[in-house]
C-alpha positions in Angstrom: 36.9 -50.8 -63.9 34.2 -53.0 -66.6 34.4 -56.7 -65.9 32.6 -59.7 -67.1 31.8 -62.8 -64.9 31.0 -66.4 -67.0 30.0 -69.8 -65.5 31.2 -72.8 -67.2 29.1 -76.4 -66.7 30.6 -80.0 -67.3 29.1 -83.1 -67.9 27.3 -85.1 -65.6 29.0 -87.7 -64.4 27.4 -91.2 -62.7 28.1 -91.4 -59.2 26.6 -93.2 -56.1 26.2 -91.1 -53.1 24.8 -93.3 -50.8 22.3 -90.2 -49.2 19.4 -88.5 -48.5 17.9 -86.2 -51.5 19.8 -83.4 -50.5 21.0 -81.2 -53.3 24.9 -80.5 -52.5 26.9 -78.0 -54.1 30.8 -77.6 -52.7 32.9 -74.6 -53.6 36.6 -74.9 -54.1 39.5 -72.0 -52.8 38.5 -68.6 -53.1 41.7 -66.4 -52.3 39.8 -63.1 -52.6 39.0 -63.4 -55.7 35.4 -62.2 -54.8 33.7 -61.6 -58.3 34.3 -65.1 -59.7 32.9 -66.4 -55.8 29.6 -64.0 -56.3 29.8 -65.4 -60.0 29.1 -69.3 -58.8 26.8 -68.3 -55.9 24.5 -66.6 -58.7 24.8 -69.0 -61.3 24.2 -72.0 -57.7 21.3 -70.0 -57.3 19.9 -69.9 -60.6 19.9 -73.7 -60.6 16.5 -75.1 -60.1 15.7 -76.8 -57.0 16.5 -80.8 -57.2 15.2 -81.8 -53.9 13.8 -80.7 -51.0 16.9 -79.2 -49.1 20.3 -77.5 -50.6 23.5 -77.4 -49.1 26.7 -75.9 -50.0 29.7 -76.6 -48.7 32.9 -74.2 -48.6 36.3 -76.0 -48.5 37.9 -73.2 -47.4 41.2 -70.9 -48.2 38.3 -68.0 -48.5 41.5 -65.1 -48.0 45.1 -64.6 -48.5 46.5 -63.8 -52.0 43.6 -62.6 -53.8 42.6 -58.9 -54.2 39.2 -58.9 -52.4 40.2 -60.7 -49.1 37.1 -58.9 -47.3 34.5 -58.9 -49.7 34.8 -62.9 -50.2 34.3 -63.0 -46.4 31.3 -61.0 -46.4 30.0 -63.2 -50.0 30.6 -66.4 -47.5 29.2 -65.0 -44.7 25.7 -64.4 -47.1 26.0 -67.2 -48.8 22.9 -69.1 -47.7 20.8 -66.0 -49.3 22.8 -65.3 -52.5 22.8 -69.1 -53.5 19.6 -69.5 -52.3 20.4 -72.8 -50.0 18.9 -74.3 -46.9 22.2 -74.8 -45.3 25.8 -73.5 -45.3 29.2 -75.3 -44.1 32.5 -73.5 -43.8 35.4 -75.9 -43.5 39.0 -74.9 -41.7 42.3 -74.5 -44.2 45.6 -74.2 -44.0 45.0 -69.9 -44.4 42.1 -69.3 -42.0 44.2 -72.1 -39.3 47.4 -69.9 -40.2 45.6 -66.4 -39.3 43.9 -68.3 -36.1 47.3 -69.0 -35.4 48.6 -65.5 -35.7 45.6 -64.2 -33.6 46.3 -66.5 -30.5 50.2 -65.6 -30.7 51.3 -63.1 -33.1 54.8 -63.1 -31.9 55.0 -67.0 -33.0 52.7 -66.7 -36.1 51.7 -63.2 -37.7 55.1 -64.0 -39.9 54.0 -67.0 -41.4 50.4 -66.3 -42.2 51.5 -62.8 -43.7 54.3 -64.0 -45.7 51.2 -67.0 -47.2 49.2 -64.0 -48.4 47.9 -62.5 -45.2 49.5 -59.5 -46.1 46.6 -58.7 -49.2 44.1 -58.8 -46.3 46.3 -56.2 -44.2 46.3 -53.8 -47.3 42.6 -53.9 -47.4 42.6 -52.2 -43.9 41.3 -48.8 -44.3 42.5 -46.4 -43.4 46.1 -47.7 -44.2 47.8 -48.2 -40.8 51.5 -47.7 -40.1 52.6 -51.2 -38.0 55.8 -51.8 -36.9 55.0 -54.8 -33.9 53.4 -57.8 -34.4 50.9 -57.5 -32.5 49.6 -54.4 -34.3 48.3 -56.7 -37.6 46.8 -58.8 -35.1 44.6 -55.8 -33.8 44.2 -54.7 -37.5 42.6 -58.1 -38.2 40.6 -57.7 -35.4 39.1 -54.7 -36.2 38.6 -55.5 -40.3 38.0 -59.2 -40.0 34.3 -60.1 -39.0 34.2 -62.0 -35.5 31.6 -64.2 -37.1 34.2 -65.5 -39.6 37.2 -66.4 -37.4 34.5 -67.9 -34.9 33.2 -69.9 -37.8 36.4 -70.8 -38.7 37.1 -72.0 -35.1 34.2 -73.9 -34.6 33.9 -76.0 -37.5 34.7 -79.7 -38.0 37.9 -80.6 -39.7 35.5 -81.9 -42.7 32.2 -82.9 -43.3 30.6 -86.4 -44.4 27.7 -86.6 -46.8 27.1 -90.7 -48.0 30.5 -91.6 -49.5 31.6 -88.0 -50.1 34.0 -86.7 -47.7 35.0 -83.0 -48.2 38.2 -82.1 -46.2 40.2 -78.7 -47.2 43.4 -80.5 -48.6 43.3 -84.8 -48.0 43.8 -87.5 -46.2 46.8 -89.9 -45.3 46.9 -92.9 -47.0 49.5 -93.8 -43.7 46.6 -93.1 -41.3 43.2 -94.0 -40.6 40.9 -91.6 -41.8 39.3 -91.1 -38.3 42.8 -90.6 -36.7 43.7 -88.0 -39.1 40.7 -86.2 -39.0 41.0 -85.8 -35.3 44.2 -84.0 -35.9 44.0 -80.5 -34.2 44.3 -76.9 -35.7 46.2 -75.4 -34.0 50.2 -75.1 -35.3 48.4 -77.1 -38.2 51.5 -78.0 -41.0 52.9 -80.5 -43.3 51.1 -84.3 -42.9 47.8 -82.6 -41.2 44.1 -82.4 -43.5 44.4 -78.7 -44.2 48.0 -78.8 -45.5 48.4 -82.6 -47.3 49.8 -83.0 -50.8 51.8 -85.8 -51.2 51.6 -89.3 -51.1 47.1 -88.2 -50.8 47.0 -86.6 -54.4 49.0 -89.7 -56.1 47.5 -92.4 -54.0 45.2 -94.6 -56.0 44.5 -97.4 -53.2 41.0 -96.1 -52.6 40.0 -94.2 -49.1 37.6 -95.1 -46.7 36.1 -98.6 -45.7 36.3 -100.8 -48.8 37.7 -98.3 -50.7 34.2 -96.6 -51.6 34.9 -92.8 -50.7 34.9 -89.9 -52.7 37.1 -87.6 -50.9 36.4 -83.7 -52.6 39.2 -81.2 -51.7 41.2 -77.8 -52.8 44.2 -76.8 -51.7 46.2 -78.1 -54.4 45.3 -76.3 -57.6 44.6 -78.8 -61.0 45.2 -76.1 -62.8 48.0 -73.1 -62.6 47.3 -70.7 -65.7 44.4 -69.5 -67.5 42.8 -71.3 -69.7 40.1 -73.0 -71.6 37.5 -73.8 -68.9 37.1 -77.2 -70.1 40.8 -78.0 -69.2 40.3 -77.3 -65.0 37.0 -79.7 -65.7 39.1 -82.6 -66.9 42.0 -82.5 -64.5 40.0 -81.9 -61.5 38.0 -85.0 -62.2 40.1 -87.9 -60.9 37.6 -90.0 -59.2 38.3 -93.0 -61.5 41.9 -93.0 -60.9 42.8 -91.7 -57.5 39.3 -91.6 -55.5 39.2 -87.7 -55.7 38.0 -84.4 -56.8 39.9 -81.1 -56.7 38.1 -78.1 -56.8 40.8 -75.6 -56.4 41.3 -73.8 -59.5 44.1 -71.9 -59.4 43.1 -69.1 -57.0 45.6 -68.7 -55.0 48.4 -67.8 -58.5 45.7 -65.4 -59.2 43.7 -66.8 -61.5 40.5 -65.0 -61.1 38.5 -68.3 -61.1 36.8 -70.8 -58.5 36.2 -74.3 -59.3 32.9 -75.8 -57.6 30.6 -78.8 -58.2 26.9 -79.8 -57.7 25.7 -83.7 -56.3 22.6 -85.4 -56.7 21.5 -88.7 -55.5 22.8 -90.5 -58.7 25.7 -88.5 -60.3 28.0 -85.1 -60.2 29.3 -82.2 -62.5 31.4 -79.6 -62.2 31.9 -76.3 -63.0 34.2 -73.3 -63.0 33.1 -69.2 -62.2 35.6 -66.6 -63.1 35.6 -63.1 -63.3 37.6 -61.0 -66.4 
């Protein structure tokens, strides 16, 4: 079936990152939706070199929901090449965590991550398999689900620090030190955790980190729920004024076949929005 892919580019913004001269691009929640993802690693690649290394950063939710679970992996997975970087992180979510979860005990977990959209990676499985134990989707995944994905998923950090930006999947506490919730574990991750936080982190506007100078950069909570003029995911994800914070999810994960992502320099930001029609 013809589709079309577009980019869309903000402003630049002013904004003192406190860091080397690396070039940093982060990429918001996928949910399968695998042609707007290839969309904003080709348009990340097209962007000319800005200093001597370029990193990009995934905040995670890669599967679950979205209608090309597996080929987003495999897009991650090649990342470095496609978007022509130096260097690629994949942070932990609340999805990858829940499959994890459902790998290690699929009698406690396989429920929760397919009812969460795990179920739109199962139906990729081909040929279709008939399952009727638990246990059975977790050999499914095994056998569909590259090794090198779960074990990246398994060994990364709960977030990464770059200057005064902190990307984390879904927030911080505003109840805990940073360093004390970051140190939370994965495993049974839920509710007041980094991969799962909403509220009080996306109305806090106190500030985060030491003198309240972090930018923290996160998904997980979309800024945007329905399809619209690009412009309008721009505007809401930019709350660093207000609240200390960025939100690059746009919307994947109600099937919006868009992902939200942004590009940092030394001096200042923008951000930008790939979809797929």
């Amino acid at each position: 079936m013809p589709y079309t892919t577009s980019s869309h580019m903000g402003t630049w913004h002013d904004c003192r990152r406190d860091i080397d001269e690396n070039q940093l691009f982060v990429l918001g929640d996928v949910h399968g939706q695998a042609l707007a993802l290839e969309e904003a690693l080709t348009t990340i690649a097209a962007i000319p070199r800005a200093a001597a290394r370029r990193k990009l950063v995934f905040l995670g939710d890669i599967i679950d929901r979205g209608p090309q679970n597996l080929q987003a992996i495999h897009l991650t997975l090649t990342a470095q090449e496609a978007a022509r970087v130096d260097e690629v992180v994949l942070l932990p979510d609340n999805h990858e965590l829940m499959l994890l979860d459902a790998l290690d005990d699929p009698m406690r977990y396989m429920g929760d991550w397919l009812d969460n959209g795990g179920a739109t990676v199962i139906a990729e499985a081909k040929p279709p398999a008939s399952v009727r134990l638990l246990r059975d989707f977790a050999e499914i995944v095994q056998r569909i689900v590259p090794s090198a994905f779960l074990a990246a998923i398994r060994e990364a950090p709960s977030h990464h620090r770059v200057g005064n930006l902190l990307l984390v999947h879904a927030g911080l506490s505003p109840d805990q030190t940073p360093e004390a919730f970051l140190k939370l574990p994965k495993e049974g991750a839920y509710g007041t955790h980094w991969a799962w936080s909403r509220r009080p982190f996306l109305d806090w506007r106190g500030g985060w980190g030491p003198e309240g100078q972090w930018l923290v950069v996160h998904g997980h909570t979309p800024a945007v729920r329905r399809l619209g003029d690009p412009s309008r995911f721009l505007a809401l994800a930019n709350r660093r004024r207000t609240h200390g914070r960025i939100c690059l999810n746009a919307g994947a994960a109600y099937g919006l076949p868009q992902v939200g992502w942004a590009e940092f320099r030394t001096d200042r930001f923008r951000l930008a929005v790939s979809r797929a029609s």
